[in-house]
N, C-alpha and C positions, 0 to 999 in steps of 0.2 A: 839775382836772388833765386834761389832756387826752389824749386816748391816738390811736394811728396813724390806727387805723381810723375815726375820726369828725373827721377833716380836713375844713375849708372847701376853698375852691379856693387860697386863700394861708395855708401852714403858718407856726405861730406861728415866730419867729423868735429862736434860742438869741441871748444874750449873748457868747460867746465861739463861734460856727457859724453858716453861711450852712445854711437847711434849704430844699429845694424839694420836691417833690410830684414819681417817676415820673411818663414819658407810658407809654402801652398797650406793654409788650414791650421797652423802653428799655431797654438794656446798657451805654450808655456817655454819660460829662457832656456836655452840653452848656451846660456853661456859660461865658459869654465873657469872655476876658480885658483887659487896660487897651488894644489895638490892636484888637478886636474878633472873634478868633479864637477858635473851638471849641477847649475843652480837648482832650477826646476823651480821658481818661481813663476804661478799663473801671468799672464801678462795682460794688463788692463787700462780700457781707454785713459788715457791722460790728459785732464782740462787743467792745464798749465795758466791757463789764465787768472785762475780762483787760487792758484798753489802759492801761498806768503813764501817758499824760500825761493819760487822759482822768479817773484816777481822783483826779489833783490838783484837775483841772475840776469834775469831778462836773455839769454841768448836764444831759449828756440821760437818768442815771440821775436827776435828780431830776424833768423834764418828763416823761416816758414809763415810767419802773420800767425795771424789771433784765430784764425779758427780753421790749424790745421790737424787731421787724423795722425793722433802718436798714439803709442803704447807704450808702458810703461812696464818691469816687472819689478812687482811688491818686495821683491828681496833685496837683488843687488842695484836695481835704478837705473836698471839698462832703459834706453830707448830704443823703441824699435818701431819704425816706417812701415806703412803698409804693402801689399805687396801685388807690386803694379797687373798680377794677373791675374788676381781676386777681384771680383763684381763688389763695389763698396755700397757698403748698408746694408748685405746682404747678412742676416743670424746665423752666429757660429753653429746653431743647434737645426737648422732646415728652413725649408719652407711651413711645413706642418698643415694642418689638415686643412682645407678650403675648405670657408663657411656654405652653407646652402642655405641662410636665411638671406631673402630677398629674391628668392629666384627661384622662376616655376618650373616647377615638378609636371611631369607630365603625369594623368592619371594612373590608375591601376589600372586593367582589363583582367 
């Protein structure tokens, strides 16, 4: 059984799902369609487990368990793997500002 984190460079391949592997920071598919054009569909987490078609499927609950990191793109329904050299949890938008409430300021002089 294979799990996210311990992908080759070509992820195994569902029966009923195209799966590919993010590249570094990647938000949106790139995958081409029958004329050769980028989807460009944003790509977003997928909780497969809440999903009615996919619970008729059942395959990437059976390849990966109930509470694996996929993604999804909103167009064509690509799947896509995280990508094992991305810090996981980390926001696509930054760290952003640290708070300074709770912690002493040293005075003015």
């Amino acid at each position: 059984m294979a799990t996210p984190g311990t992908q080759a460079s070509e992820p195994q391949q569902l029966p009923n799902h195209k799966v590919k592997i993010k590249k570094h920071q990647q938000r949106s598919c790139n995958e081409k369609d029958a004329k050769g054009k980028f989807c460009g569909g944003h790509l977003k987490r997928w909780f497969y487990m809440t999903d009615v078609v996919e619970q008729g499927c059942g395959d990437v609950a059976k390849t990966w368990g109930a509470d694996a990191e996929v993604y999804r793109c909103e167009h064509c329904k690509t799947l896509y793997l995280p990508n094992p050299e991305e810090a996981a949890g980390v926001n696509v938008a930054g760290q952003g500002q640290i708070s300074v409430f709770g912690l002493t300021l040293p005075p003015k002089v």
